[in-house]
N, C-alpha and C positions, 0 to 999 in steps of 0.2 A: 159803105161796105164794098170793099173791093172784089174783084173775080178772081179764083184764083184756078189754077188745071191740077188735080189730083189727081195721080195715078195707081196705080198699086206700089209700086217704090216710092213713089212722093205723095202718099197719102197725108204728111202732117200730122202725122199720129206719134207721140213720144212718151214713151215710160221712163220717169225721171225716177233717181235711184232710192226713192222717197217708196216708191211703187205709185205714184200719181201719173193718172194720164192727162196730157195737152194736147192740144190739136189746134194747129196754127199760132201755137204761141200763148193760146188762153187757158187756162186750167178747166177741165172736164169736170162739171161739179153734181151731175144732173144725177143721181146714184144709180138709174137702172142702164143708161150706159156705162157705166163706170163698171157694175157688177157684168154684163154682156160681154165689155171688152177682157175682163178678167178671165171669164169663164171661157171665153173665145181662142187665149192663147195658144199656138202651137210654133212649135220649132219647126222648117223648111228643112231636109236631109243639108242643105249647105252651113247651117247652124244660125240664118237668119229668123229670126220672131213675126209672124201676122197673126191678125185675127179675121180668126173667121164668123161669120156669121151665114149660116147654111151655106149655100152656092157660092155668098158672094166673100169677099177674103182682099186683104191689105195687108202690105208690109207696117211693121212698126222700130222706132228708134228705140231701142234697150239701151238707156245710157247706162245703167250696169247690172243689174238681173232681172226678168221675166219676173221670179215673185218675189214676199218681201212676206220674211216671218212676224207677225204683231205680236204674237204673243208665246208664251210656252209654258204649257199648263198639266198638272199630274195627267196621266194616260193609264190606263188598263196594264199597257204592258211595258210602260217608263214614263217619257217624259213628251206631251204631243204636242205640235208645232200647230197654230192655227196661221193657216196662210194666205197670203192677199186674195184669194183666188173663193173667198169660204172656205176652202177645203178645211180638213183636216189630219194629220196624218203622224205615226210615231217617229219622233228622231231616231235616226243613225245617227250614234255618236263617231264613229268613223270618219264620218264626213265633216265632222267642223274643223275650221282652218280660218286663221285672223290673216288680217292684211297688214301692211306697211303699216298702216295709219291704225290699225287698233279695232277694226271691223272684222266682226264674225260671221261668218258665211256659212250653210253647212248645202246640201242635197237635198231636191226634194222631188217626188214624182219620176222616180228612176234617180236620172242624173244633169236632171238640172239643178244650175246655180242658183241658191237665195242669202238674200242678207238679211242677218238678223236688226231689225228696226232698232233702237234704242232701247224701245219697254222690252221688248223678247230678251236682248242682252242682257239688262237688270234683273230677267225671271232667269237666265244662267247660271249666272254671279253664286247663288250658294251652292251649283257643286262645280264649280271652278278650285284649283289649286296652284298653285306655283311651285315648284322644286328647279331649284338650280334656274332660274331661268327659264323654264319649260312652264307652258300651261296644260294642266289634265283636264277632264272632264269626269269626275266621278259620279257614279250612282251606282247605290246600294253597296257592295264588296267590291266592283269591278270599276276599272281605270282604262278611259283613252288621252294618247295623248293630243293635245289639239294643232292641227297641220300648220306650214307655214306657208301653204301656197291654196289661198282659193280660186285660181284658176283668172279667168280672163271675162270679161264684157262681152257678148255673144256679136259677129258681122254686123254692120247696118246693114238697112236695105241696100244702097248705093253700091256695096262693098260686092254685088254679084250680080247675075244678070240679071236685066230684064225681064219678065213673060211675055209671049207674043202679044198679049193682051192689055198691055200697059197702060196704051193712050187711050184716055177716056173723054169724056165732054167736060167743060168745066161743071164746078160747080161751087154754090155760095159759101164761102167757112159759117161754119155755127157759132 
């Protein structure tokens, strides 16, 4: 096992666009870390992602959003998104917007970015439409149309400064 120096920007912590977290390369499979770093997330005013855990706090790599929709299921008052994070919360249809590649994204927790996983996409699918080229999003009598820009992958750490608090002592990868 090699040494490796963690810091708060080089903690080794990466959210792959799956919504799985790795650290050093291995996949993070233990569940009560998995649900801690979920629940930990918070955006920096610079727009970079760490978690925290009480006092103590790490940058993390969002290779493309903080959460990731699993599923999308009837709601009270439409249609609710269950999200990486446990939560759960009602869609704004406002917010969803596809990408290049065919990826639906919408808002969640304010105005963070998520992408919807594959199964959430197929729980879409029946009130989706197409006109002219255009995708909606219907439910009930009422229509949005769906965006063409889901915005951008949040800074890495690297991408801002440092905290005076950086350098740390090494310490072993898990």
């Amino acid at each position: 096992m090699t040494e490796r120096l963690h810091t708060r920007v080089r903690s080794g912590i990466r959210l792959d666009e799956q919504g799985r977290f790795w650290h050093d390369g291995e996949p993070v499979k233990h569940p009560a870390i998995v649900r801690a770093w979920s629940r930990g997330l918070e955006r920096a005013e610079d727009g970079r992602y760490l978690i925290r855990f009480g006092s103590d706090w790490a940058f993390v790599t969002v290779v493309d959003t903080p959460y990731v929709i699993r599923r999308i299921v009837e709601g009270e008052e439409g249609l609710d998104l269950l999200v990486s994070d446990d939560s759960r919360e009602t869609l704004d249809p406002r917010s969803l917007a596809r990408s290049p590649e065919q990826v639906v994204y919408c808002r969640v927790k304010g105005d963070h970015r998520a992408r919807l996983s594959r199964q959430a996409q197929l729980d879409l699918m029946p009130f989706l439409r197409e006109e002219d080229g255009r995708f909606f999003f219907t439910f009930g009598d009422r229509s949005w149309p769906i965006g063409d820009n889901p915005g951008h992958p949040p800074p890495r750490p690297e991408d801002g400064p440092a905290p005076p608090d950086d350098e740390g002592p090494p310490r072993r990868s898990a």
